[in-house]
mmCIF entry with sequence, helices, sheets and N, C-alpha, C, O atoms, coordinates in Angstrom:
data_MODEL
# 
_entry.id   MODEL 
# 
_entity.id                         1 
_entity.type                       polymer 
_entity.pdbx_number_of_molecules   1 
# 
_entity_poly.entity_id                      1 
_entity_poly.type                           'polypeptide(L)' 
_entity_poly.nstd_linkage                   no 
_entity_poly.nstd_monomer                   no 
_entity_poly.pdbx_seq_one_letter_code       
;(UNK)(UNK)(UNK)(UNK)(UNK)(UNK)(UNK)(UNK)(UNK)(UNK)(UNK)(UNK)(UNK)(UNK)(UNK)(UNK)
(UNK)(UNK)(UNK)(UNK)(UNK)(UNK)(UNK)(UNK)(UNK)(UNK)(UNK)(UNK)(UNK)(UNK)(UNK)(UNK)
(UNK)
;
_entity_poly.pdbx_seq_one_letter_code_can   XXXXXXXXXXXXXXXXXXXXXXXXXXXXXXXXX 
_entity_poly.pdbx_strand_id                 A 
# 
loop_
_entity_poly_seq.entity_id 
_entity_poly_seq.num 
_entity_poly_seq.mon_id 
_entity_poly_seq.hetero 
1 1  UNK n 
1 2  UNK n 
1 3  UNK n 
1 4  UNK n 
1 5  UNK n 
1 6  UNK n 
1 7  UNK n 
1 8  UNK n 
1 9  UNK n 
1 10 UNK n 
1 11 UNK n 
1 12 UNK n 
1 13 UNK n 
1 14 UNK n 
1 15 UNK n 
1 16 UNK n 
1 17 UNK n 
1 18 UNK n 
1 19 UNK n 
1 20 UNK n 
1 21 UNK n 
1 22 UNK n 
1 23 UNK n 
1 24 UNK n 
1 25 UNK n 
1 26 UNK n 
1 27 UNK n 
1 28 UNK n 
1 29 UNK n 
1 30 UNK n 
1 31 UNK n 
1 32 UNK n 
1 33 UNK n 
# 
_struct_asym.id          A 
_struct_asym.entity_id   1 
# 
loop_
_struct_conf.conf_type_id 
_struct_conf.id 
_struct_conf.pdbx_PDB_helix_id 
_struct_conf.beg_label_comp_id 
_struct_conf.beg_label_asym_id 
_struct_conf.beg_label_seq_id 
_struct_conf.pdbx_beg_PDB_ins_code 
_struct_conf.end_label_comp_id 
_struct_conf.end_label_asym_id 
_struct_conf.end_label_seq_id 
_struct_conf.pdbx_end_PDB_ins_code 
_struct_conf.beg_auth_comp_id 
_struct_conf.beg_auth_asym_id 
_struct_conf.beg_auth_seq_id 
_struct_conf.end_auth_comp_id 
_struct_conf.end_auth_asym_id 
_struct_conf.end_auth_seq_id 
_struct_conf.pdbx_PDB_helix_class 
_struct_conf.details 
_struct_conf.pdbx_PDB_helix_length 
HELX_P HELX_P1 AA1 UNK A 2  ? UNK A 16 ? UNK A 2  UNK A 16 1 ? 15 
HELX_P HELX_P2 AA2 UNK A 18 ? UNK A 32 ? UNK A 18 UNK A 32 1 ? 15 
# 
_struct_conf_type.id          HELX_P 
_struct_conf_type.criteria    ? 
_struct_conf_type.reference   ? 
# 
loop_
_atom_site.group_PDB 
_atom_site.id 
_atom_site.type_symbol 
_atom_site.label_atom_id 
_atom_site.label_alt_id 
_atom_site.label_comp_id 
_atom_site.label_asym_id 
_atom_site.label_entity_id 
_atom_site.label_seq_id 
_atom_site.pdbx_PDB_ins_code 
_atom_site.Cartn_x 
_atom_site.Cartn_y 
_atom_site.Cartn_z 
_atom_site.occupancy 
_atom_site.B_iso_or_equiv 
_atom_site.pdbx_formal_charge 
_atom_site.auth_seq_id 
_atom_site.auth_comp_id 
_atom_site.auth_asym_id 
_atom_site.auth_atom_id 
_atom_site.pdbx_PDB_model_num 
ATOM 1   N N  . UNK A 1 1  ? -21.926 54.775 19.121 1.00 0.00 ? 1  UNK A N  1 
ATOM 2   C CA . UNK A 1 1  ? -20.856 55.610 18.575 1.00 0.00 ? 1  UNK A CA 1 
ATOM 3   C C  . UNK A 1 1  ? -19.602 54.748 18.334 1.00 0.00 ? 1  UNK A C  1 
ATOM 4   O O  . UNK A 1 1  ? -19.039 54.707 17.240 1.00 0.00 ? 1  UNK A O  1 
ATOM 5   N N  . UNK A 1 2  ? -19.211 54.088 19.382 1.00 0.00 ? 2  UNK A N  1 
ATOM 6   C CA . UNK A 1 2  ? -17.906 53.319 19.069 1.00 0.00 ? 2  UNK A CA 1 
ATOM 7   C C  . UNK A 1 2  ? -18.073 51.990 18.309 1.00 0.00 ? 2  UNK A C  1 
ATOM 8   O O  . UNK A 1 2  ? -17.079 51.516 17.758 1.00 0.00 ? 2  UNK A O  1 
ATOM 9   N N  . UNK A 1 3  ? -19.383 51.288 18.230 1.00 0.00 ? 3  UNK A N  1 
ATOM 10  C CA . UNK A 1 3  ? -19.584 50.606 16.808 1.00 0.00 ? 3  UNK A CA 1 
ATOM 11  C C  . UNK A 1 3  ? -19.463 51.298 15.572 1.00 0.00 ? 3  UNK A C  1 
ATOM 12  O O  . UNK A 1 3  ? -18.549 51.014 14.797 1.00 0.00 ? 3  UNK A O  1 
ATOM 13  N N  . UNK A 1 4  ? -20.194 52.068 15.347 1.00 0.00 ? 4  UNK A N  1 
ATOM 14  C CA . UNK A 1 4  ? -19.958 52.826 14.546 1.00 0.00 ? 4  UNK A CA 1 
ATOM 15  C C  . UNK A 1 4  ? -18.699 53.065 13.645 1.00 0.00 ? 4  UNK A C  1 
ATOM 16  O O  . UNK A 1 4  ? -18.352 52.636 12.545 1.00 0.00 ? 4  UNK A O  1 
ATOM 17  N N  . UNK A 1 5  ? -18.158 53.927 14.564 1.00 0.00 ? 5  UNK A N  1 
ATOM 18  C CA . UNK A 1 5  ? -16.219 53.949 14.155 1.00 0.00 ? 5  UNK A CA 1 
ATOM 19  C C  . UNK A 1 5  ? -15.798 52.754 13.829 1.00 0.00 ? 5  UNK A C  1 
ATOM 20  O O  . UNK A 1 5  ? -15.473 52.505 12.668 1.00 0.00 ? 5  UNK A O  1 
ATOM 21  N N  . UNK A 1 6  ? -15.743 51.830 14.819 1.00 0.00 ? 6  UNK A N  1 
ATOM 22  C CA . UNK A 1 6  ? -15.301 50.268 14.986 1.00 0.00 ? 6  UNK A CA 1 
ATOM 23  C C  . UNK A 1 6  ? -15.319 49.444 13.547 1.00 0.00 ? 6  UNK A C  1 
ATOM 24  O O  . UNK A 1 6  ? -14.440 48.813 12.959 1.00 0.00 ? 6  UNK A O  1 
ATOM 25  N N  . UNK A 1 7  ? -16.962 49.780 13.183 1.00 0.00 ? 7  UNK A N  1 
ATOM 26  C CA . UNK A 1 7  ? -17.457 49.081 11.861 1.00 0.00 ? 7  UNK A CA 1 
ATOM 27  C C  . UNK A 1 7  ? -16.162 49.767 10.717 1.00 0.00 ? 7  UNK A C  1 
ATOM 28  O O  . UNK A 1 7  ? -15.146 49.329 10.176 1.00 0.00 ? 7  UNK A O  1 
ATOM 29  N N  . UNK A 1 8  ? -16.872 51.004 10.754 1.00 0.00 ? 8  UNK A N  1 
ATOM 30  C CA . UNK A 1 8  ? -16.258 52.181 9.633  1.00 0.00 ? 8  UNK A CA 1 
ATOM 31  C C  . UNK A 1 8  ? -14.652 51.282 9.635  1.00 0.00 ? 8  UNK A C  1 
ATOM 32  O O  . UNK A 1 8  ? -14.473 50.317 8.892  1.00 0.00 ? 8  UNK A O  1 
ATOM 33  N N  . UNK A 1 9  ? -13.693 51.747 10.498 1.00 0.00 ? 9  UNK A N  1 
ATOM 34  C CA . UNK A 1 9  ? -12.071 51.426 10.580 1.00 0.00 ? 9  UNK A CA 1 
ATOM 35  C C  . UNK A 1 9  ? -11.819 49.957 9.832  1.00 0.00 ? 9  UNK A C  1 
ATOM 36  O O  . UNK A 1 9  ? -11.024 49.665 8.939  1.00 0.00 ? 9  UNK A O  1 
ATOM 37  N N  . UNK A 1 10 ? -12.928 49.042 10.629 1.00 0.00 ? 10 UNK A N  1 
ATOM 38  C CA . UNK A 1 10 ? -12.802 47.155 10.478 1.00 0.00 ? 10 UNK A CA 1 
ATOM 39  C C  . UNK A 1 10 ? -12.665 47.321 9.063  1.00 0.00 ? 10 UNK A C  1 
ATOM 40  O O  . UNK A 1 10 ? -11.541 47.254 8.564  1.00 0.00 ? 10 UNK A O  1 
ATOM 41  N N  . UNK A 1 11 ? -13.699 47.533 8.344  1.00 0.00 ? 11 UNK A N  1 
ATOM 42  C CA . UNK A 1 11 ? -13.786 47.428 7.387  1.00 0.00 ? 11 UNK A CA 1 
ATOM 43  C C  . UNK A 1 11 ? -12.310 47.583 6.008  1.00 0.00 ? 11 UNK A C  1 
ATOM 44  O O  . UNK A 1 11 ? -11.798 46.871 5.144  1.00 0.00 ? 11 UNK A O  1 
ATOM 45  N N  . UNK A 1 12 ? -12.144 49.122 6.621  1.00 0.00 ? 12 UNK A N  1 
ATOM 46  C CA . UNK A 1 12 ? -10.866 49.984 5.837  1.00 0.00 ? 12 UNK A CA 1 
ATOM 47  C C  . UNK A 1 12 ? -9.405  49.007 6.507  1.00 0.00 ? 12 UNK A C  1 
ATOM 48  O O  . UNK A 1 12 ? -8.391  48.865 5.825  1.00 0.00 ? 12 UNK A O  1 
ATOM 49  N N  . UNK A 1 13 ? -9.507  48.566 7.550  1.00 0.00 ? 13 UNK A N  1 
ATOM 50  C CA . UNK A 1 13 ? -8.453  47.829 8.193  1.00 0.00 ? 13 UNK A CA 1 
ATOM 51  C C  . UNK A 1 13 ? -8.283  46.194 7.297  1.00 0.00 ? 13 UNK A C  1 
ATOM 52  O O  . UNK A 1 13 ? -7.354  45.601 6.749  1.00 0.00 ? 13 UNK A O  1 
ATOM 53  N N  . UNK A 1 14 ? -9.071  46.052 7.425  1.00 0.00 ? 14 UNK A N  1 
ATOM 54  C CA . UNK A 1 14 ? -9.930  44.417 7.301  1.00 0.00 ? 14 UNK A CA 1 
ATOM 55  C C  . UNK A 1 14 ? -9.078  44.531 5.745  1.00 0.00 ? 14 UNK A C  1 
ATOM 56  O O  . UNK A 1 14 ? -7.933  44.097 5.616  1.00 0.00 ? 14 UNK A O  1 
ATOM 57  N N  . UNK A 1 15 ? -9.679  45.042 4.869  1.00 0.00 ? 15 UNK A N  1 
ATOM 58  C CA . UNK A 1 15 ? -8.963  44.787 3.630  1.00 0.00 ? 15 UNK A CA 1 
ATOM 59  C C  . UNK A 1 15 ? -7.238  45.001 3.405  1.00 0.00 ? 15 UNK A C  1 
ATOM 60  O O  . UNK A 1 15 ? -6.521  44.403 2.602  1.00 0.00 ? 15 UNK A O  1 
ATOM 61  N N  . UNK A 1 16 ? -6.895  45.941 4.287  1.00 0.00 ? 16 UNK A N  1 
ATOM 62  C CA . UNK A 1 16 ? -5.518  46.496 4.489  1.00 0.00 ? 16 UNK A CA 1 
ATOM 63  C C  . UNK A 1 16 ? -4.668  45.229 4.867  1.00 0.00 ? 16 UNK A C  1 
ATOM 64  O O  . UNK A 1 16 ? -3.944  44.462 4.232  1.00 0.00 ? 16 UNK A O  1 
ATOM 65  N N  . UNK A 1 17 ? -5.120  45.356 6.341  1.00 0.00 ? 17 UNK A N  1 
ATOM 66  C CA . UNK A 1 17 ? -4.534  44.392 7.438  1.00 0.00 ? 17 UNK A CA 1 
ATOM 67  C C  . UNK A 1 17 ? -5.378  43.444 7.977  1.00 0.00 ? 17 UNK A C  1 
ATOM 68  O O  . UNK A 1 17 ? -5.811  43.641 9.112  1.00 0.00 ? 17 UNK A O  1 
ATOM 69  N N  . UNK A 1 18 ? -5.790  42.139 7.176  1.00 0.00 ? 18 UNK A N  1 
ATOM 70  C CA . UNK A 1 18 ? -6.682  41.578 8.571  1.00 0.00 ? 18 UNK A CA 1 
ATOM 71  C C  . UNK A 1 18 ? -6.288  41.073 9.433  1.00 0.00 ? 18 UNK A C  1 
ATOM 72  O O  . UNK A 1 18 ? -6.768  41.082 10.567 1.00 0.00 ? 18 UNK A O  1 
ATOM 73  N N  . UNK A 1 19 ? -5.062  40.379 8.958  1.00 0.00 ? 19 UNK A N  1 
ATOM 74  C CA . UNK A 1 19 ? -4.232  39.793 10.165 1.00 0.00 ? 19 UNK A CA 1 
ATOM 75  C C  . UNK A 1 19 ? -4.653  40.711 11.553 1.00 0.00 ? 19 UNK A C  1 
ATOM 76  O O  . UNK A 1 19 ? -5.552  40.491 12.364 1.00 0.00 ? 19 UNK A O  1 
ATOM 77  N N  . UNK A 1 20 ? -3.777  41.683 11.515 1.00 0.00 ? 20 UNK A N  1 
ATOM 78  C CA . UNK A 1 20 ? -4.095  43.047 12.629 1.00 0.00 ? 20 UNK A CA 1 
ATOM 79  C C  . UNK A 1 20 ? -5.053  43.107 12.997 1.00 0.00 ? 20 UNK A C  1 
ATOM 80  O O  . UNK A 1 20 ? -4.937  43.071 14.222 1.00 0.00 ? 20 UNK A O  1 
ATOM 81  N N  . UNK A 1 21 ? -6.046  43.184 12.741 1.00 0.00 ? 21 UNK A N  1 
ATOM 82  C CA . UNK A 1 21 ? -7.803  43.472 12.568 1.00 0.00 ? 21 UNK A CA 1 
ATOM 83  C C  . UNK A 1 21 ? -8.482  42.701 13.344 1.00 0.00 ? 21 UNK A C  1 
ATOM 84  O O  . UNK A 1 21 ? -9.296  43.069 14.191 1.00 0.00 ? 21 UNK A O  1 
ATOM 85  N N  . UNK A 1 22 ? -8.061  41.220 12.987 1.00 0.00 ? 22 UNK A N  1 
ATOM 86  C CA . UNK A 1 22 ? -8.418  39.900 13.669 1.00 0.00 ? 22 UNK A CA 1 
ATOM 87  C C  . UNK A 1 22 ? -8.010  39.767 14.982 1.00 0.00 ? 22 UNK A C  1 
ATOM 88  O O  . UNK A 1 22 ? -8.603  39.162 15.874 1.00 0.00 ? 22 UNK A O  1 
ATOM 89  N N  . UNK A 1 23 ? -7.059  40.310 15.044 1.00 0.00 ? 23 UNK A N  1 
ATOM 90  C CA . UNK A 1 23 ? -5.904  39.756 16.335 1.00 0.00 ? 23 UNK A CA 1 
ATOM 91  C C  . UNK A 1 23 ? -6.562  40.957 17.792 1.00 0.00 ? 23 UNK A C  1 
ATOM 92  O O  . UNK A 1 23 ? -6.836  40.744 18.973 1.00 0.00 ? 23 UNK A O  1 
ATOM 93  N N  . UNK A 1 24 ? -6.599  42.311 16.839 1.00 0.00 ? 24 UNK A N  1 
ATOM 94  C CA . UNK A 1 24 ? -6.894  43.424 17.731 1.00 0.00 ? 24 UNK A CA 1 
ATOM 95  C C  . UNK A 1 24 ? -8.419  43.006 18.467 1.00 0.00 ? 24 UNK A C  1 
ATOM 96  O O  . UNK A 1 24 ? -8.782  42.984 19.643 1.00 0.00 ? 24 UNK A O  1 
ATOM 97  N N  . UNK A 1 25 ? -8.939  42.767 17.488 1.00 0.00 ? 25 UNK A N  1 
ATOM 98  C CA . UNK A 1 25 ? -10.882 42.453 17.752 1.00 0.00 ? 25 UNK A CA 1 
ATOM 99  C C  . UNK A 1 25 ? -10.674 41.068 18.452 1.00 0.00 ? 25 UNK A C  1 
ATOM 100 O O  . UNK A 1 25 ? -11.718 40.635 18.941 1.00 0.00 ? 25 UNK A O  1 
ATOM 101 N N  . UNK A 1 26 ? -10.048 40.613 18.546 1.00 0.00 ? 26 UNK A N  1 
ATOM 102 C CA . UNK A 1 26 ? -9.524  38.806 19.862 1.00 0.00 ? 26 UNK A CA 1 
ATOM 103 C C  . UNK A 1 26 ? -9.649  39.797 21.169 1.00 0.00 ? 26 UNK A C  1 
ATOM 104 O O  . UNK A 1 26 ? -10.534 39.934 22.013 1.00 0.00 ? 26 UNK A O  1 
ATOM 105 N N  . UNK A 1 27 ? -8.512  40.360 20.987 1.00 0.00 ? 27 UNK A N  1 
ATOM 106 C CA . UNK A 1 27 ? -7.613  40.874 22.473 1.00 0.00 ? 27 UNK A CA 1 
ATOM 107 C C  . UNK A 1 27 ? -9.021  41.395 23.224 1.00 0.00 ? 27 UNK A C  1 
ATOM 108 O O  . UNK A 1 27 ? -9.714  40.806 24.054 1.00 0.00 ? 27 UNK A O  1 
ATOM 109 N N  . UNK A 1 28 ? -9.238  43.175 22.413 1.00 0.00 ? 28 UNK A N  1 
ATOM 110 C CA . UNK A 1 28 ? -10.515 43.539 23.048 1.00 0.00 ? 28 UNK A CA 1 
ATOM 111 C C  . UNK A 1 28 ? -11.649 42.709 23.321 1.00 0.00 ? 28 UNK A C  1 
ATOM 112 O O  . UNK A 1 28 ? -11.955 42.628 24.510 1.00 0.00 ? 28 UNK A O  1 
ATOM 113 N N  . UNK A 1 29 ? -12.280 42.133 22.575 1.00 0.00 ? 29 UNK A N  1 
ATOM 114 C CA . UNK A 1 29 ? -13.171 41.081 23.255 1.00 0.00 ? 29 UNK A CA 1 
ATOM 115 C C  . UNK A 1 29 ? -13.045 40.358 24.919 1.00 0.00 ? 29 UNK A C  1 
ATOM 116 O O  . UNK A 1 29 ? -13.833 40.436 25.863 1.00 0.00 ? 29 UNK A O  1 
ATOM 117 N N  . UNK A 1 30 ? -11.846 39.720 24.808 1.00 0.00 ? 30 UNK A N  1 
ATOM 118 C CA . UNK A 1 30 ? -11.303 39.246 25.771 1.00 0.00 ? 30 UNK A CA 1 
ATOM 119 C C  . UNK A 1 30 ? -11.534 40.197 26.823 1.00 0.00 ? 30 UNK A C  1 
ATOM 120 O O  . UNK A 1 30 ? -12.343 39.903 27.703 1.00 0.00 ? 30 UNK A O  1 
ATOM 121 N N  . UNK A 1 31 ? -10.809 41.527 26.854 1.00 0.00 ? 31 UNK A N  1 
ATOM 122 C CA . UNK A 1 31 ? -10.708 41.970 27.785 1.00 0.00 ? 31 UNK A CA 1 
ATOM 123 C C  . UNK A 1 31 ? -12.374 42.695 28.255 1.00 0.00 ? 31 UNK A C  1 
ATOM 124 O O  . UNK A 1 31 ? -12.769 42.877 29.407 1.00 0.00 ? 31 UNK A O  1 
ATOM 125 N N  . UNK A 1 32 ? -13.067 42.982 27.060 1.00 0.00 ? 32 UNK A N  1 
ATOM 126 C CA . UNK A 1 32 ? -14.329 43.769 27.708 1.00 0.00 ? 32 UNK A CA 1 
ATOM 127 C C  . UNK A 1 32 ? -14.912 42.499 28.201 1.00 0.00 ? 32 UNK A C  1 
ATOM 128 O O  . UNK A 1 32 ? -15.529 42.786 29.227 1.00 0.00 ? 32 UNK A O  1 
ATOM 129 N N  . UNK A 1 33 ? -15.056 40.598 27.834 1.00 0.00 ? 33 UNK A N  1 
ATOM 130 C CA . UNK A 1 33 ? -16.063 40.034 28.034 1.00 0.00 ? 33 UNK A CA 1 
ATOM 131 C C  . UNK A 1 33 ? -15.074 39.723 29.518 1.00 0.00 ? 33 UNK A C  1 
ATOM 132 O O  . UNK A 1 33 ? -15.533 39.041 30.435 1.00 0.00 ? 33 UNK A O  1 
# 
């Protein structure tokens, strides 16, 4: 489910903002690994 969304948003984000996109998908990583 939260891939899902995750994908869906990245995507719509990704072209918007990737800067943002990039930076957000760093942080979380970090913190779940």
């Amino acid at each position: 489910m939260a891939t899902h969304g995750s994908l869906t948003k990245a995507g719509k984000v990704r072209g918007q903002t990737p800067k943002v996109e990039g930076r957000k998908r760093v942080g979380t990583s970090s913190s779940l690994r």
